[in-house]
N, C-alpha and C positions, 0 to 999 in steps of 0.2 A: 899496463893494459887500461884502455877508456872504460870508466863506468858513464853509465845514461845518468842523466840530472834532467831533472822536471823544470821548464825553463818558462818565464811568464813574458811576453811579449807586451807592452803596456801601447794604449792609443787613446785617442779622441774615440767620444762613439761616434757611434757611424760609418768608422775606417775598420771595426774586427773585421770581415771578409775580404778585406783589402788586402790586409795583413796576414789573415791565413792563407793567402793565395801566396803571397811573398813567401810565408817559412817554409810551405809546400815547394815552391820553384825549389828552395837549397836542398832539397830533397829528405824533409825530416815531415814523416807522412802521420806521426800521430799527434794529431793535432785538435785540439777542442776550444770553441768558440765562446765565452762570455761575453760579457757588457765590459769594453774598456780593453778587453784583452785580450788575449790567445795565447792558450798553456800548449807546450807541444815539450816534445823528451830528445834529448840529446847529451852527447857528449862534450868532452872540452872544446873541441875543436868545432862546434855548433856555436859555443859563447863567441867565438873569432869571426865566424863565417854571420853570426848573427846583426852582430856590432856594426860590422863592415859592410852589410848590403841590404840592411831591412831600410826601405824608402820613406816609410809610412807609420813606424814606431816610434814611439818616443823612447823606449826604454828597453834595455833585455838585463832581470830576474832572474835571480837565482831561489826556487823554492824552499826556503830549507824545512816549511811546516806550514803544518794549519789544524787545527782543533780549538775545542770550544772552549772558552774561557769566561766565566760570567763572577769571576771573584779574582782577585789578584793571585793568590794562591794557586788558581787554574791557571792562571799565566807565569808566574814566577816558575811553577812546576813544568808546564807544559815546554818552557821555553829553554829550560836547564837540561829536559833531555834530547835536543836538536845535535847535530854534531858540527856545532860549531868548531872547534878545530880542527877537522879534516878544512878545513877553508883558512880559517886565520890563525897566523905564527902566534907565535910569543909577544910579537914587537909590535904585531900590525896594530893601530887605529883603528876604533870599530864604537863610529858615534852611532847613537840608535835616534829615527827619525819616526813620527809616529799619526796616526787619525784615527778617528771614532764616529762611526755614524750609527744610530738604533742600538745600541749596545750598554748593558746598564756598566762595564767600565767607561767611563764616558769623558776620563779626565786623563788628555793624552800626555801633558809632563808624567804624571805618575804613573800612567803604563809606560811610557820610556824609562825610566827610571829603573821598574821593577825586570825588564828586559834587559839594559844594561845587568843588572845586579846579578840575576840570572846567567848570564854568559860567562860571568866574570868567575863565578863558582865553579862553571864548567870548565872553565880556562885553569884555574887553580887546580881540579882534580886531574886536570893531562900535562900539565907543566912545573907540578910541583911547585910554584911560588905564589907568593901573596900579593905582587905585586906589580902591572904592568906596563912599559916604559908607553907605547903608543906612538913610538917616532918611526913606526914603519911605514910600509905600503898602506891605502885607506881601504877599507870596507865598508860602508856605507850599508845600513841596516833598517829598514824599515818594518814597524808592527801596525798593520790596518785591522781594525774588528770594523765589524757589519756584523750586525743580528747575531753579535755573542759568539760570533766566528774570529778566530785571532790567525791573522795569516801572515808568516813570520819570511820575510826575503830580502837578498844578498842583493845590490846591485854593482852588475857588473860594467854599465855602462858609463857613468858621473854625469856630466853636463847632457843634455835631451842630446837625441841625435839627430834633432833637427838643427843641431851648430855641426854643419856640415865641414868646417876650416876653414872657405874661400872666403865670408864674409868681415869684414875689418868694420864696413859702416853699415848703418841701417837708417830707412825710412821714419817717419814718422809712426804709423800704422803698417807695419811690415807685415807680408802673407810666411808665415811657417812652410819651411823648404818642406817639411812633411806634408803638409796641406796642397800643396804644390805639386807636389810628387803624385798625392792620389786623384787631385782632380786631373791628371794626364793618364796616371791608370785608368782610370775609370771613363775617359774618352775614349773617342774610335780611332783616337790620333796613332800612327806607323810612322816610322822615319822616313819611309816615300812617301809623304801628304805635305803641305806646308801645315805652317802652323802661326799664329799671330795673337798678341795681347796688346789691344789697343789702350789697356791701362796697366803699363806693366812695372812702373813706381820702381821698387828698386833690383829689377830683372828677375823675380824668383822663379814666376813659369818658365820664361826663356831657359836658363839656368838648366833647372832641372829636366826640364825636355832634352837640352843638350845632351846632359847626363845618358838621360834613360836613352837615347839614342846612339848614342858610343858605347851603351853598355858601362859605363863606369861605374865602381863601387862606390855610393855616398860618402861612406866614411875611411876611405881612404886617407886625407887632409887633414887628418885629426887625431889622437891618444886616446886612448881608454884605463881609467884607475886600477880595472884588470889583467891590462899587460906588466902591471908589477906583480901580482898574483904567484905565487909560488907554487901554486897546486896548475898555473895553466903555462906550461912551459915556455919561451919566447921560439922556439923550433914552430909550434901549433899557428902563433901570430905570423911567424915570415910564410909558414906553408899555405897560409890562408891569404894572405895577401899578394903572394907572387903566384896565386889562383886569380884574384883578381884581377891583375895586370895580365895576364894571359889571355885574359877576355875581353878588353879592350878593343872596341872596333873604330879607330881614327881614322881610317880613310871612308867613313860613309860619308856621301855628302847631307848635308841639314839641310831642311829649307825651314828655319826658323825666325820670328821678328818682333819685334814689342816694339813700343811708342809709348810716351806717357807726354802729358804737358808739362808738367815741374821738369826742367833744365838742371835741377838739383838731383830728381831722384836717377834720371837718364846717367848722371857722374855717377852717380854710388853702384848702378847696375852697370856701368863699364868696368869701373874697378874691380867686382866681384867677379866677372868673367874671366877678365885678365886673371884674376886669383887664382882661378878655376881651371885655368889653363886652358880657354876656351873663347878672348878676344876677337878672334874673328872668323868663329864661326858661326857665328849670326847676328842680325842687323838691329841696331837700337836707332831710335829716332825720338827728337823732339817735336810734338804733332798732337795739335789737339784732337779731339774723338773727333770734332766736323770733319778735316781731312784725311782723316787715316784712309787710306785704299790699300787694302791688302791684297798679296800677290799671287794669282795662281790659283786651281781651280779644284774642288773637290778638299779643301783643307779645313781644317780645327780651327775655329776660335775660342780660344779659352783665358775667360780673364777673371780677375777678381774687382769689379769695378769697386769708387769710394761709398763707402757706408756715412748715412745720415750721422749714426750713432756714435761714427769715431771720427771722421775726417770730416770738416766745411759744415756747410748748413745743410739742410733736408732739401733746400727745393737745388741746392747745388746736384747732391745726390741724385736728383729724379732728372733734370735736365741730362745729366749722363749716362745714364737709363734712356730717356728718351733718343737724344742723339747714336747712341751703340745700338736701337731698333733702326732707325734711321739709315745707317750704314749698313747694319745686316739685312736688310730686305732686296735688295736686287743682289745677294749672294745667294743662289737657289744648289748649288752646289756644295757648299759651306754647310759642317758641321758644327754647333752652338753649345760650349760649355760653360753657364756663368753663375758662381761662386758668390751671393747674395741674401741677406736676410730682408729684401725688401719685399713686401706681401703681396705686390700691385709689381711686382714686374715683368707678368706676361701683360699687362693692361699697357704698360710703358711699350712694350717689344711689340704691341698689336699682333701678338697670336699668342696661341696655348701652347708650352712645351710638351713635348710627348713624353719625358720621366724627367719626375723632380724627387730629387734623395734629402734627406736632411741629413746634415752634418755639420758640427761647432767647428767656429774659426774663434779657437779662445774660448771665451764664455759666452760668445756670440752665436745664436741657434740659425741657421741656415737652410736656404736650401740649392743643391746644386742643379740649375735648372738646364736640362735638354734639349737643343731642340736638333734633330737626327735629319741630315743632309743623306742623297745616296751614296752609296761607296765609288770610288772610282771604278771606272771597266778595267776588268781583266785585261792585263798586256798579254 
């Protein structure tokens, strides 16, 4: 029989309602909003259905605690009584990974340490030995304090699940398929609209509109350190995944497109498509922003243009700012989503967006700025 587990959904800020909208869709309705993240309750087959469809997370937790800790002792103690072996064997691997912010433990080697040591104690009183091999399956353990809070969790994920499987190369300043994924949520964009990134570098909007538009599970393409888990049966992973593929919509058609100038990144975003199992359906071009004419009326533009801060020079930067106003002003039809931490780029665009959200790309503070076309007519 499934027991409920307290599960932590980890993000960018700015994406926690993005994110609670997604664990909502999988149908797990208690769900509570922080900064960074979204705790919601679920069973085993939540960690499957988690892994495999959250667009906009970076990570899915396992809670195993949380209490206050302001002397090692509160932690050595606090941490010994968690029930770490209901989770990890005998054999499993279980390196502890650790941060501290406001917290008078403030020295994270030695709360890993004292966490590790802790477990191992626990381990020794349910397994009867002194001693443990660790050539198993990984569990991956992390201890964060904040303000003397010690919050102790399992991750079930490994690599971000923004490494979706399809990608082999990457751009120079590549957009996170997560990032990606929520600036398409968070437009008006439907898979009856076209949609177009006039700077689309190594295809990740394209990509993931595809995605979100066939309905496919992101992390399809990819392992998780928890399908060796012994506590989450491989029955749980095939039943959640041949859910996924159940819901597969490949005959809608896309009306999808991106353009970039680099002829390099244009290669890297065909390959990843091909990856993706999604080469042709939709249109990649080499095309500077002056030419782009995008196709079709009532559609999404949604790009992450180059930043002063990471790619070329600043006045490179603003010229492509300028030129993307340029192009978007006789689209009256067009929907405007662009993904920028530049502070003057309604001044570039020659109008005011009507909603601008902040959200990091990286450690880079942004804002995704709006500018809201009308919907198409009702057929």
């Amino acid at each position: 029989m499934s027991t409920l587990i307290e599960l932590i959904a980890t993000c960018p800020m700015g994406l926690e309602a993005v994110v609670a909208r997604e664990v909502r869709d999988l149908g797990y309705t208690d769900v509570t909003v922080e900064n960074g993240r979204v705790r919601f309750w679920g069973d085993e087959l939540a960690i499957c259905r988690a892994n495999l469809w959250l667009r906009t997370a970076d990570r899915v937790l396992i809670l195993m605690g949380q209490f206050k800790a302001t002397t090692f002792d509160d932690l050595f103690e606090g941490t010994k009584a968690l029930a770490w072996p209901d989770w990890i064997p005998n054999d499993g691997e279980f390196p502890v990974q650790g941060r501290s912010h406001k917290s008078q433990l403030s020295s994270v080697p030695a709360c890993q340490g004292i966490v590790k040591k802790a477990i191992v104690e626990k381990m020794k009183s349910k397994y009867g030995t002194e001693w443990f091999p660790e050539h198993g399956a990984r569990y991956v353990i992390e201890v964060a304090l904040l303000n003397d809070i010690a919050t102790l969790t399992l991750d079930t994920t490994g690599p971000s699940l923004h490494k979706r499987g399809y990608r082999k190369l990457v751009t120079e300043a590549p957009l996170k398929e997560t990032m990606a994924a929520a600036m398409i949520l968070l437009s008006r964009w439907s898979v009856d609209r076209p949609l177009y990134d006039p700077f689309c570098g190594s295809g990740t909007i394209p990509i993931e509109a595809a995605m979100i538009g066939w309905n496919i599970a992101p992390g399809l393409r990819r392992s998780f350190p928890s399908e060796a888990w012994g506590r989450i049966p491989r029955r749980l992973w095939d039943k959640a995944r041949d859910e996924a593929f159940d819901v597969v919509k490949d005959n809608v058609p896309l009306h999808i497109a991106g353009s970039d100038i680099d002829p390099a990144a244009i290669e890297v975003a065909e390959a990843a498509a091909k990856s993706a199992g999604l080469a042709k359906q939709f249109q990649l071009r080499v095309e500077p922003i002056e030419k782009a004419r995008p196709r079709g009326d009532y559609g999404c533009l949604i790009t992450n243009p180059p930043y002063g801060e990471r790619l070329g020079e600043a006045r490179d930067a603003e010229l492509a700012l300028r030129q993307l106003g340029a192009l978007t002003t006789p689209m009256p039809s067009w929907s405007l989503f662009i993904l920028s931490p530049e502070t003057k780029l309604e001044q570039y665009m020659n109008r005011q967006a009507d909603k601008k959200r902040k959200l990091f790309n990286g450690r880079i503070e942004c804002n995704l700025y709006q500018y809201l076309g009308p919907f198409p007519p009702r057929r």
